[in-house]
C-alpha positions as CSV (number, residue, x, y, z in Angstrom):
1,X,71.5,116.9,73.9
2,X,74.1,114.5,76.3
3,X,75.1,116.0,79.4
4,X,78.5,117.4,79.1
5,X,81.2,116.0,81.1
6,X,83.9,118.7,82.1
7,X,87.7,117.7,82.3
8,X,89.4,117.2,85.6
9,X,91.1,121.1,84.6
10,X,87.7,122.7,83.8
11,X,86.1,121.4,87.1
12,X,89.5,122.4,89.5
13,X,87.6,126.0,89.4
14,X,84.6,125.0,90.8
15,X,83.7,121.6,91.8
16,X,82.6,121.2,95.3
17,X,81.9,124.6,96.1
18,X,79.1,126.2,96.3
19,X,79.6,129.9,96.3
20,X,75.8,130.9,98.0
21,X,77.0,129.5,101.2
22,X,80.2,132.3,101.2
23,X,78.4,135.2,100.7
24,X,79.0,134.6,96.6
25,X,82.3,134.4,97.0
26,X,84.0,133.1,94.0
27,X,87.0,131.4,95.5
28,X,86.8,129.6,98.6
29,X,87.3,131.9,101.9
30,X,89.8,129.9,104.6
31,X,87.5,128.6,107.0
32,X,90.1,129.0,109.6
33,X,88.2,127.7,112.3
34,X,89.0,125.0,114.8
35,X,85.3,123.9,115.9
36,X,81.7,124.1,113.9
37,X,78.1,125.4,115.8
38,X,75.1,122.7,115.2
39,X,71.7,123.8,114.7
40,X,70.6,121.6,117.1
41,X,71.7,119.3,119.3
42,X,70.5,116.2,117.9
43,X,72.3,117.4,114.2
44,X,75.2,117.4,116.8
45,X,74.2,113.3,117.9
46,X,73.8,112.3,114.2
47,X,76.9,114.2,112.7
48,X,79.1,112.1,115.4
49,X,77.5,108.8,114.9
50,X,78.5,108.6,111.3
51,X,81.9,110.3,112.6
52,X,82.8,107.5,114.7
53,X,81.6,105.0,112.7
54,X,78.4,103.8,114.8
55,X,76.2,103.5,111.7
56,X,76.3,104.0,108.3
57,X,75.1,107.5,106.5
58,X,71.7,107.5,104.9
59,X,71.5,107.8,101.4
60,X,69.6,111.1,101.4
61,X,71.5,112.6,104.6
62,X,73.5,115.4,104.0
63,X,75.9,115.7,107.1
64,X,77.4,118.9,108.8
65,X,80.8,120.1,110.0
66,X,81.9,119.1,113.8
67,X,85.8,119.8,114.6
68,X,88.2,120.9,112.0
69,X,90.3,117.6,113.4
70,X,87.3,115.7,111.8
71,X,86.2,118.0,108.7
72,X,86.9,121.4,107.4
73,X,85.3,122.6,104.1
74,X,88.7,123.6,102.8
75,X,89.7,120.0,103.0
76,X,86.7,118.4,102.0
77,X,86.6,120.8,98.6
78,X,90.1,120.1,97.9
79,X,90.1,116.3,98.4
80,X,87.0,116.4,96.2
81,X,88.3,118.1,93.3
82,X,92.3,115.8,93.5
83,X,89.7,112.8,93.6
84,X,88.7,114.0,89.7
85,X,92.5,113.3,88.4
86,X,92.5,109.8,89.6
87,X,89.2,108.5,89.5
88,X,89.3,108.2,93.2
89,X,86.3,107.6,94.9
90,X,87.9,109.5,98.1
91,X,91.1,111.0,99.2
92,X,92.6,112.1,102.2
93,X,95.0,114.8,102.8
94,X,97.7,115.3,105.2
95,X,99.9,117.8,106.7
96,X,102.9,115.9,104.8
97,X,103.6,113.5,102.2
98,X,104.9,111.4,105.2
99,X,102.0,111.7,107.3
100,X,100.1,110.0,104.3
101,X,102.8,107.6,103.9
102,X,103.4,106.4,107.3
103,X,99.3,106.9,108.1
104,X,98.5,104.5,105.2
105,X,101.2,101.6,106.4
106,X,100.6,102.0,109.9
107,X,96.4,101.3,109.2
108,X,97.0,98.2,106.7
109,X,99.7,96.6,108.6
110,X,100.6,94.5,111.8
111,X,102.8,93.3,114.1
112,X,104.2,90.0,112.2
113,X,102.8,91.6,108.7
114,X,105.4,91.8,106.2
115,X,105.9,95.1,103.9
116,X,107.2,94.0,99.9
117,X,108.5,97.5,98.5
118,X,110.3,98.7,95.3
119,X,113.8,100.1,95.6
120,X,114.9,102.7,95.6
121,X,112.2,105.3,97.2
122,X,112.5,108.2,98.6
123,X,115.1,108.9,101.9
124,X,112.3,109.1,104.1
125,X,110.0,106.6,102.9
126,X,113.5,104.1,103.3
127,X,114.0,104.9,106.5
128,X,110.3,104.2,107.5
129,X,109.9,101.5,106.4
130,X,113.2,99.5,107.0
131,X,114.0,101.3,110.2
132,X,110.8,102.5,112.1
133,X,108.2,99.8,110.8
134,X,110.6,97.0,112.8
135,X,110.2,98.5,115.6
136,X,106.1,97.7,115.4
137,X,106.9,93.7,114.7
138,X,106.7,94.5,111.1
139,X,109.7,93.6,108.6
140,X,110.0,94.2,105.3
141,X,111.5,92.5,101.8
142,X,113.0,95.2,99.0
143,X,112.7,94.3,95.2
144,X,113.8,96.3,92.4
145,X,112.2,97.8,89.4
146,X,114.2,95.0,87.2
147,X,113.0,91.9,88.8
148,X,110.4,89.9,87.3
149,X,107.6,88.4,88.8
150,X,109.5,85.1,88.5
151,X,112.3,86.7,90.4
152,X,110.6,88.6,92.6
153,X,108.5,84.9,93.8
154,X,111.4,83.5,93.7
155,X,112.9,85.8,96.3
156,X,109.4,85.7,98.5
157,X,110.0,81.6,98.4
158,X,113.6,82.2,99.7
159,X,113.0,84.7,102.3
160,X,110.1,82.2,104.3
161,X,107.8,85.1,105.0
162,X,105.7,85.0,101.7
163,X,102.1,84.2,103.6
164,X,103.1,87.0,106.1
165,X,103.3,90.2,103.0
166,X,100.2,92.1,103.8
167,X,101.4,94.9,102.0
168,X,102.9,96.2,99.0
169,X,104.5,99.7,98.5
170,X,105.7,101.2,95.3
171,X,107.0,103.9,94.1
172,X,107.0,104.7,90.2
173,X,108.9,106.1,88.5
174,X,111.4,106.0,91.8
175,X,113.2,108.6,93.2
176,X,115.8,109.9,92.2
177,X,116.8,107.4,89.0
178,X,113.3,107.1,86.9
179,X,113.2,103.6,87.1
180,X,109.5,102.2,86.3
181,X,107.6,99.4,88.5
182,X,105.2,97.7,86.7
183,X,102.1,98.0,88.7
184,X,99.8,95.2,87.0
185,X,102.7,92.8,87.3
186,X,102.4,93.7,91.3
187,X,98.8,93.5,91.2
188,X,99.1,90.2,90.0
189,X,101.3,88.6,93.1
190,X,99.1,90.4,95.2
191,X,96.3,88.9,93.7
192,X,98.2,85.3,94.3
193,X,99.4,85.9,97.9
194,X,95.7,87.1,99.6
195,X,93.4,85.1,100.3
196,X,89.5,85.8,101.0
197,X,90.2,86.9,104.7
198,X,93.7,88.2,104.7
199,X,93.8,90.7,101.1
200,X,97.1,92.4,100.2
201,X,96.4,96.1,99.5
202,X,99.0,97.7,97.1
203,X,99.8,101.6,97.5
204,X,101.4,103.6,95.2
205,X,103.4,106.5,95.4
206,X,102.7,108.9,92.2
207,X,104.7,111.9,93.3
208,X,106.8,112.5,90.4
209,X,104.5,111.8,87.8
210,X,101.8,113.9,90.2
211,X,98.2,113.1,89.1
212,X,98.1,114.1,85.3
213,X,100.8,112.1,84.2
214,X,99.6,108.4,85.6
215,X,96.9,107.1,87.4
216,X,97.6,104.0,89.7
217,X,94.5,103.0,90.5
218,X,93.4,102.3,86.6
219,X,96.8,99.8,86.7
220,X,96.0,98.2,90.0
221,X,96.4,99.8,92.9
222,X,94.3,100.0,95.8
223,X,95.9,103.4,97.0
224,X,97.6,106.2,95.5
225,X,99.8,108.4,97.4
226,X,101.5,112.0,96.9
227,X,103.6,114.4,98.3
228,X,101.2,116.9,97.9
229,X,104.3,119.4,98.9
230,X,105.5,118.8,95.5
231,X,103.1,119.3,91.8
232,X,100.7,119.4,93.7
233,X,101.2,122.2,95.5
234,X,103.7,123.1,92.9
235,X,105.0,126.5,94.7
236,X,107.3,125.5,97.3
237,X,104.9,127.7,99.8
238,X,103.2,124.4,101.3
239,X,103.9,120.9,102.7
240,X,101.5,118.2,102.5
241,X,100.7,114.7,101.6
242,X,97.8,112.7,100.3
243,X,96.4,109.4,99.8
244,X,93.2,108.4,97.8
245,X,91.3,105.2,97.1
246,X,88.1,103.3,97.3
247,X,85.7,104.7,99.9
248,X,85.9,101.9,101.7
249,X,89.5,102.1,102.2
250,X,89.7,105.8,102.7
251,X,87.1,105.2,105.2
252,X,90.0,103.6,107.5
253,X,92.9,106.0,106.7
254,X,90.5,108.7,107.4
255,X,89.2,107.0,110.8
256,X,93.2,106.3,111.8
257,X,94.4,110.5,110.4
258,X,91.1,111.2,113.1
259,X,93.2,109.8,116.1
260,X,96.6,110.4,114.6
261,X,95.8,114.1,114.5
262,X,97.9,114.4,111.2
263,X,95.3,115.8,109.1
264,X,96.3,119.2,107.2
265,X,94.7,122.4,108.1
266,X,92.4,124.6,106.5
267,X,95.0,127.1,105.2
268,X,96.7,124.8,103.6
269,X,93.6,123.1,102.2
270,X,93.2,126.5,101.0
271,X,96.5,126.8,99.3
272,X,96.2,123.4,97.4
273,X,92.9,124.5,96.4
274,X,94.7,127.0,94.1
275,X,97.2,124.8,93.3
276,X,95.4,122.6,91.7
277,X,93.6,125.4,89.3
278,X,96.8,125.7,87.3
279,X,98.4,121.6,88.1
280,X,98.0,120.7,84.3
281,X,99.5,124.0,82.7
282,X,102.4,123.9,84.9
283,X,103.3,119.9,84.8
284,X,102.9,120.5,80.6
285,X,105.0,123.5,80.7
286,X,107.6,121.6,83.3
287,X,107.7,119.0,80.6
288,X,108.1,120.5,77.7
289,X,111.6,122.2,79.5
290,X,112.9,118.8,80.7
291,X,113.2,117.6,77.1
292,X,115.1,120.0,76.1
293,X,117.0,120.1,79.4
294,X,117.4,116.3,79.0
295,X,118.3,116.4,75.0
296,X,121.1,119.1,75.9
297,X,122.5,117.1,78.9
298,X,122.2,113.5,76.4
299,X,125.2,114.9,74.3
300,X,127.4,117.0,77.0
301,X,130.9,115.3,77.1
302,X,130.7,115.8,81.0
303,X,127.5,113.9,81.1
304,X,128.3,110.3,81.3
305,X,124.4,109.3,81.6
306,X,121.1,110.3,81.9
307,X,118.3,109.0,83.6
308,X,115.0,110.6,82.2
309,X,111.7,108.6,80.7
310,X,111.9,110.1,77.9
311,X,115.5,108.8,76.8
312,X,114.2,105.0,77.0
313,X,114.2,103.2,73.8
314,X,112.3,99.8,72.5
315,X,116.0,98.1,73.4
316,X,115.5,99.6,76.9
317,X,113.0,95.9,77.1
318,X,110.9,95.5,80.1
319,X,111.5,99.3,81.5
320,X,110.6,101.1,78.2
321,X,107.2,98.4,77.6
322,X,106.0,99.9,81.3
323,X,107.0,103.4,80.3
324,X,104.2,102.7,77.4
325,X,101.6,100.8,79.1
326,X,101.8,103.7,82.7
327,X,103.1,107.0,81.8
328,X,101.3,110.0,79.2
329,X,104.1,111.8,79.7
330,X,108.0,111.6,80.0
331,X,107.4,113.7,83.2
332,X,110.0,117.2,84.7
333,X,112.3,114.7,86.7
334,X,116.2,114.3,85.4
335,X,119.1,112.8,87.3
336,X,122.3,112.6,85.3
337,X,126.0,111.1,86.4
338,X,128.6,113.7,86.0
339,X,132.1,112.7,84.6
340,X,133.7,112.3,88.1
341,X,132.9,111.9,91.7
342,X,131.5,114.1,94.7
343,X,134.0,116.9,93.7
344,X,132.8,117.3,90.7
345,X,129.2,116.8,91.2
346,X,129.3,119.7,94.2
347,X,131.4,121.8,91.7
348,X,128.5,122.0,89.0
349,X,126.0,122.4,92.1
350,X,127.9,125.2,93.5
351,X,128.5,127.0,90.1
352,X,124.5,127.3,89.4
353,X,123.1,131.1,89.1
354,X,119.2,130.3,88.0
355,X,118.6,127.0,89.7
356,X,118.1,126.6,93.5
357,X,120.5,123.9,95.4
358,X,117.7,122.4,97.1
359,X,115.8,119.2,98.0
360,X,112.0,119.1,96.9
361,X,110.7,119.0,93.6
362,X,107.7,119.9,91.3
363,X,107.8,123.3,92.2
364,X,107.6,126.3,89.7
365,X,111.2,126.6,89.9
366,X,113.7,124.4,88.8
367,X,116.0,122.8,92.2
368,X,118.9,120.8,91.5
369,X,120.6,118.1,94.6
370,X,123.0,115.4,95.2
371,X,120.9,112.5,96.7
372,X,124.2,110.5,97.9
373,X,124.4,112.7,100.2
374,X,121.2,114.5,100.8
375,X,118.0,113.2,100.4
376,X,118.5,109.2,100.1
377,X,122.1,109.9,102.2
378,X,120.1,107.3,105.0
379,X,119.3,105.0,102.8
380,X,121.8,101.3,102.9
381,X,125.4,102.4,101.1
382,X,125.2,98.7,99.1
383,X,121.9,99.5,98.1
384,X,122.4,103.1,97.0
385,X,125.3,102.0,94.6
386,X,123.1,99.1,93.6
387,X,120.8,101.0,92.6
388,X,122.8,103.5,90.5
389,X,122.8,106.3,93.3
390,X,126.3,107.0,93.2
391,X,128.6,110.1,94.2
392,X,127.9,111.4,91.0
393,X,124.1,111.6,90.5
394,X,122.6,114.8,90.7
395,X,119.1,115.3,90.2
396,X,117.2,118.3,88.8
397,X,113.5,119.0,88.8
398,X,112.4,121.2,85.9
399,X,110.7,124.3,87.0
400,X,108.4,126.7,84.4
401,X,111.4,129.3,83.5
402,X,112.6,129.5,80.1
403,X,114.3,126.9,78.7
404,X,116.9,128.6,77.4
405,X,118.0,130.1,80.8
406,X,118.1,126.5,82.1
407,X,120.6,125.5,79.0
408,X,122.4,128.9,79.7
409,X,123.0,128.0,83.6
410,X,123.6,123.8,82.9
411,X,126.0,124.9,80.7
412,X,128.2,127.8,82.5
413,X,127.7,124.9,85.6
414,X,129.2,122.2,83.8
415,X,131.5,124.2,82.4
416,X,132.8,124.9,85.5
417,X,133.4,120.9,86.4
């Protein structure tokens, strides 16, 4: 008889632990600790060498626990287990989806590099990269998800920095609109801008479609990268980020989190731990309620459009071919344009009794905001209107209630407008 290979959900209960060493525990105890004792001192001599990178670990050397800046179980169990969704050889987790993001940039870029990034992204990620990366000799060049590759070269040609892009940073489907990035077509420029010394590493952010829905590094990605705050975590209890890859590569964003001190800690290693236990039953159950949120809001005559993946049609061209070729699922994540403006948009936010007016997403409950002015409010005014987030965009992530209460509250809300 084969060996049988457990699914990513089977193995979330008990992969990487090994209950003997807790006293039997069957869940993982917090190890909230900030310093590990070695046996003996020369454990202590070989445990640091590998640490810091002096020589490599042997292939039958099984290496202990020094400093909870360096190692913790609670992280090491949990980046083990969020590796089995993407196929990740490693992964790294931080104490925000920022502190991945920034972490990850900061190691694979330098001063005169050049950044090539998909717009929109999130607020933050924006503001990082066109505002705080400058600062570091490192500029950036901002496509969007309806460029071709012909356009986007064409723009590379134009701007005179094509040999300097070191980097490209995606983020698909984007926040807040759903618009796709075709990862292979990026893999492909990167593949004709490196060269043998200087390689251009792509890095993509999955938060919304978390790590059931898509899986960038089978498209062509180097790195993936989450807001582990969000499905994730999935309880609005937690913030935290994470980025996984090849070894080698997680190698360096684990030697750089080291320094940077940004690594999460063990209680909230602890609390992704569960998290991930129950990730697949709640992002199914969060998408089954979008499309009916979505097929209610579709044919509301104070909804002037939606933007949801699972509205996108064969005529939709290039957007609805990536849909099909990325994305299992059509995902929890709807932004709509309200008949109006501001006013009305704050009107229907205002008037909601179930959902929570707040920013985040992926969590068990549904949250509904106004990204003009909230979350992507710092992001270029041309580009925000360019990009379809307007004054009356409001976005809503689909939380685990029933789906009727949703309809219920949308409704009275809109009614309201």
């Amino acid at each position: 008889m084969s060996e049988h290979i457990f699914s990513p959900e089977s193995q979330m209960m008990s992969f990487g632990y090994k209950p003997e060493l807790s006293e039997g525990a069957i869940k993982c105890p917090i190890f909230q600790t900030s310093t590990f004792c070695f046996k003996k001192a020369e454990d202590g001599k070989a445990f640091f060498e590998v640490a810091y990178g002096k020589r490599e670990k042997n292939a039958d050397e099984e290496l202990g626990l020094i400093y909870s800046r360096l190692n913790n179980p609670n992280l090491q169990i949990t980046e083990n287990r969020l590796c089995l969704w993407d196929g990740a050889e490693d992964a790294a987790i931080f104490e925000s989806g920022m502190g991945a993001i920034s972490s990850m940039l900061m190691e694979f870029t330098k001063p005169g590099d050049v950044v090539l990034y998909s717009m929109p992204v999130y607020g933050g990620t924006d503001h990082f990269i066109t505002k705080v990366l400058p600062k570091f000799g490192i500029n950036c060049i901002g496509v969007t998800p309806f460029e071709d590759k012909a356009m986007v070269m064409e723009k590379l040609e134009k701007s005179g920095l094509k040999d300097k892009i070191s980097f490209i940073y995606l983020e698909t489907p984007a926040n807040p609109t759903n618009a796709l990035v075709d990862i292979g077509m990026f893999r492909e420029i990167a593949n004709e801008l490196q060269t043998e010394d200087a390689p251009v590493y792509i890095g993509v952010d999955n938060t919304y479609m978390g790590p059931v829905w898509q899986h960038p590094l089978q498209l062509g990605a180097d790195m993936v990268i989450y807001s582990a705050t969000k499905y994730i975590g999935g309880h609005s209890d937690l913030v935290a980020g994470a980025c996984l890859g090849s070894a080698e590569l997680m190698k360096r964003v684990k030697g750089f989190r080291t320094f940077m001190g940004n690594m999460a800690g063990p209680h909230t290693g602890w609390l992704l731990m569960r998290s991930l236990e129950t990730l697949k039953i709640r992002m199914e159950k969060q998408a089954q309620n979008a499309e009916v949120v979505a097929e209610f809001l579709n044919t509301h005559p104070k909804v002037e459009k939606v933007y949801y993946l699972g509205n996108l049609k064969p005529e939709d061209g290039r957007q609805y071919e990536i849909f099909k070729k990325q994305c299992t699922s059509n995902g929890a994540m709807i932004a709509f344009d309200v008949k109006g403006g501001e006013k009305e948009a704050f009107r229907f936010l205002n008037s909601m009794k179930l959902i929570k007016l707040a920013v985040s997403l992926g969590s068990t409950e549904s949250l509904a905001e106004h990204p003009d002015t909230m979350t992507h409010s710092d992001v270029d005014e041309h580009l925000r209107k360019e990009v379809s987030i307007t004054e009356k965009l409001i976005r809503i992530s689909v939380g685990v209630e029933d789906a009727k209460d949703l309809i219920w509250d949308i409704g009275q809300a809109l009614d309201k407008v």
